[in-house]
C-alpha positions as CSV (number, residue, x, y, z in Angstrom):
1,X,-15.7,221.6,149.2
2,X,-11.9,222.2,148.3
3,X,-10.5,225.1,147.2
4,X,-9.3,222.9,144.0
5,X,-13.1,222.4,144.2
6,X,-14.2,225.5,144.4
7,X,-11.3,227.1,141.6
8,X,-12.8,224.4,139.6
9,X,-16.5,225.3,139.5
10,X,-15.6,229.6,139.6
11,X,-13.7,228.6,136.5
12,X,-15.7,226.8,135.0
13,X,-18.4,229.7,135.1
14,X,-15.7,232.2,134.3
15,X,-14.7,230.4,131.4
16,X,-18.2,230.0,130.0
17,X,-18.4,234.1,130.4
18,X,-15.5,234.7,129.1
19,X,-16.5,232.7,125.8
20,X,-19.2,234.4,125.4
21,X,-17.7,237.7,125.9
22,X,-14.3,236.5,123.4
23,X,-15.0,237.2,120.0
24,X,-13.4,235.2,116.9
25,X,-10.9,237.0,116.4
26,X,-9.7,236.4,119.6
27,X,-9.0,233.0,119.0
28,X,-4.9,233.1,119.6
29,X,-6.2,234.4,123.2
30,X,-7.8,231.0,123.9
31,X,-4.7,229.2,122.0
32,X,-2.7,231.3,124.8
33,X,-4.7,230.2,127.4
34,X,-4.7,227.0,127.0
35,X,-1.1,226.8,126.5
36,X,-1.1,228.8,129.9
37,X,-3.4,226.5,132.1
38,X,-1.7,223.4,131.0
39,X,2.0,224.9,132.2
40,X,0.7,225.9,134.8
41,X,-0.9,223.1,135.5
42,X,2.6,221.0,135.1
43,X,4.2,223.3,137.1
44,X,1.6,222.8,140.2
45,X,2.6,219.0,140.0
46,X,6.2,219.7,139.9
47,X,5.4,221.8,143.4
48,X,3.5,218.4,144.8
49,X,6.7,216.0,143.3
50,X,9.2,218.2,144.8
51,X,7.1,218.6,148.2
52,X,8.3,221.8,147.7
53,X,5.1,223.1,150.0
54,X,3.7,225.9,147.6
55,X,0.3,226.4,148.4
56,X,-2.6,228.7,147.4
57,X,-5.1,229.3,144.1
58,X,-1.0,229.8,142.2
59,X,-0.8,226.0,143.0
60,X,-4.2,224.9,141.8
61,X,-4.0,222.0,139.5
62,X,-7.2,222.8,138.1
63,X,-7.2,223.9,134.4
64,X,-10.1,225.5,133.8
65,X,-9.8,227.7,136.7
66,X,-6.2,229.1,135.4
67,X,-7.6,229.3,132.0
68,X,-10.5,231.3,132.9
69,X,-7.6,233.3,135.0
70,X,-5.7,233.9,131.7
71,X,-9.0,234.7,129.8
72,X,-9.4,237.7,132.2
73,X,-6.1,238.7,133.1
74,X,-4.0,237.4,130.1
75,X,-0.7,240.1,130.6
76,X,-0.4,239.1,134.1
77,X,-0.4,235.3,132.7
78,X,3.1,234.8,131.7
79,X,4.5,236.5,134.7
80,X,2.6,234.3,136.9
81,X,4.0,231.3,134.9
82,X,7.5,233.3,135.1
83,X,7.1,233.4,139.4
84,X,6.1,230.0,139.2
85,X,9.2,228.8,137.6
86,X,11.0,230.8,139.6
87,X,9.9,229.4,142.8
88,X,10.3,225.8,141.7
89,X,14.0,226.5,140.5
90,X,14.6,227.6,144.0
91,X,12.7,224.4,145.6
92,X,14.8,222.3,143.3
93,X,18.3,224.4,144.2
94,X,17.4,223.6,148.3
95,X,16.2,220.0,147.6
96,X,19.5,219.6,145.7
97,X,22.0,221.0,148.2
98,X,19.3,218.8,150.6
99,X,20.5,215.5,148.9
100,X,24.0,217.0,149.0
101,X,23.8,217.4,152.8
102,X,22.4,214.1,153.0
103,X,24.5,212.1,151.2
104,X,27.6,213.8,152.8
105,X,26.2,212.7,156.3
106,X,25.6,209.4,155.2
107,X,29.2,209.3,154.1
108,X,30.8,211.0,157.1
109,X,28.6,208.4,159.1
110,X,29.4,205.2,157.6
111,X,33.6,206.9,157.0
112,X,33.1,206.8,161.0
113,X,32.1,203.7,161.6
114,X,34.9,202.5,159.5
115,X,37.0,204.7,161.3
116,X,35.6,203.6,164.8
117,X,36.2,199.8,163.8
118,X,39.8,200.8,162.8
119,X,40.2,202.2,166.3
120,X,38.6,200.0,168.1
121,X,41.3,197.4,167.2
122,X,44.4,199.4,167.4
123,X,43.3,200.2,170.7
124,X,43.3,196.4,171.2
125,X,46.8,196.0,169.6
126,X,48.2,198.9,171.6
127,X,46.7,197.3,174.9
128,X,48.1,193.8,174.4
129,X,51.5,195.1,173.5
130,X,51.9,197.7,176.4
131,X,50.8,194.9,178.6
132,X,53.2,193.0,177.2
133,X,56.3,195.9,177.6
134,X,54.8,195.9,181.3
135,X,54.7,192.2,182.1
136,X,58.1,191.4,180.6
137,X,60.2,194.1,182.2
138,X,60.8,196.1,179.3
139,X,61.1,199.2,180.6
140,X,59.8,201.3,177.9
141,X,58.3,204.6,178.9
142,X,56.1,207.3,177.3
143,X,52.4,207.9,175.8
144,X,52.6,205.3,172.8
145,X,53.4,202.5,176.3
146,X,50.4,203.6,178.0
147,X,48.3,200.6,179.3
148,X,44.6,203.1,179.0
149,X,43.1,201.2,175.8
150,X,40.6,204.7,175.7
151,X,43.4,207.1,175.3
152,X,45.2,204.7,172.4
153,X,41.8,204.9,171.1
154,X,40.6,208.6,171.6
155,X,44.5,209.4,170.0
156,X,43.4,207.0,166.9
157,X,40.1,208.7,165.9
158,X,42.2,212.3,165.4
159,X,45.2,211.1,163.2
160,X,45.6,209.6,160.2
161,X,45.8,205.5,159.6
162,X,49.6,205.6,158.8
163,X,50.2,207.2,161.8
164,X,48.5,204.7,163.7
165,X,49.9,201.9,161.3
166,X,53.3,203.6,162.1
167,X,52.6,203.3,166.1
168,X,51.6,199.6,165.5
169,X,54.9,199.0,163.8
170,X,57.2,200.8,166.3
171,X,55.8,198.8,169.0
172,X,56.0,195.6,168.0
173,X,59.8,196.4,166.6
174,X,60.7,198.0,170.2
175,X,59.2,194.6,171.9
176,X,60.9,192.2,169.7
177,X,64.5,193.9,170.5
178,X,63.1,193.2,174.4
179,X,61.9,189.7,173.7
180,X,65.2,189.0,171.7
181,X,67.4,190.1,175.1
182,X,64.8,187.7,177.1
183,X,66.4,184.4,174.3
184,X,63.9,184.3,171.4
185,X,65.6,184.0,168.6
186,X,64.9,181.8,165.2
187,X,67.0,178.8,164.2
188,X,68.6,177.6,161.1
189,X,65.9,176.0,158.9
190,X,62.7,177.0,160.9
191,X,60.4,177.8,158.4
192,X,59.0,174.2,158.3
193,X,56.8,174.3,155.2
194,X,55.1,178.2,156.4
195,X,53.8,179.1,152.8
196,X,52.1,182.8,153.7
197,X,52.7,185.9,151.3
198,X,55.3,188.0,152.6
199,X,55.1,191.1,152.6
């Protein structure tokens, strides 16, 4: 048998005593009471909802056991209602900040796959045009020329994305000046029909 169970059938015969013992004019007690069970009874679903883990005869969700409770000890009623409430507010404060924690992880987890993605290409850019410094004969020299894909990309992941943006740009403006000493150069009238946005 359950302790639910067993609160239900102790309260039940508590109850019927207590009736008998109650006289008329203590009707408002029973009022009381029953006002009493049912919060209490709320509040011990709250507990289970929140899967805040409370456990214990405080936690029953039987009624007539906590109004038999009440019958006998009716001062100690609203305090134990009061405890209740108070307990719940704190299992509701740490499920909050919970959620909080959560949803910042989430965040932080998909802001670094975004941020891994970003890097992951740059890395890519930075490789082709170093190899491109290298294979032409350049001759430019420095960290931002290294040909290691892993340290363009480990140097990505800790700065911002204008920085990197900025990197990208300098690059490519530092090989054209190259490839424009090496004889590219545009001629008169060579847009031929090229219709993209610029920029």
């Amino acid at each position: 048998m359950s302790l639910s169970e067993q609160l239900g059938g102790i309260g039940a015969c508590l109850a019927l005593a207590a009736a008998l013992m109650v006289s008329p004019a203590s009707a408002q007690g029973r009022a009381d009471c029953d006002n009493y069970a049912r919060e209490a009874v709320d509040q011990a679903q709250r507990n289970e909802r929140l899967n805040c883990g409370y456990e214990g005869p405080r936690w029953s969700d039987n009624r007539q056991g906590h109004f038999a409770w009440c019958l006998i000890s009716p001062r100690q009623a609203r305090e134990e209602n009061e405890a209740r409430g108070d307990l719940l507010q704190k299992c509701e404060r740490r499920s909050g900040r919970q959620e909080r924690r959560e949803e910042r992880r989430d965040d932080r987890r998909s802001e670094q796959v975004g941020k891994r993605a970003n890097c992951d290409t740059y890395s890519k850019i930075a490789e082709a045009q170093t190899n491109a410094n290298q294979k032409y004969d350049c001759g430019y020299r420095g960290g931002e020329w290294s040909t290691d894909s892993r340290a363009h990309f480990g140097w990505c992941m800790v700065n911002k994305r204008d920085f990197m943006l900025d990197e990208m740009r300098y690059r490519a403006v530092e090989l054209q000046k190259c490839f424009n000493k090496l004889g590219d150069f545009d001629e008169e009238g060579g847009d031929k029909g090229y219709r993209r946005r610029r920029f």
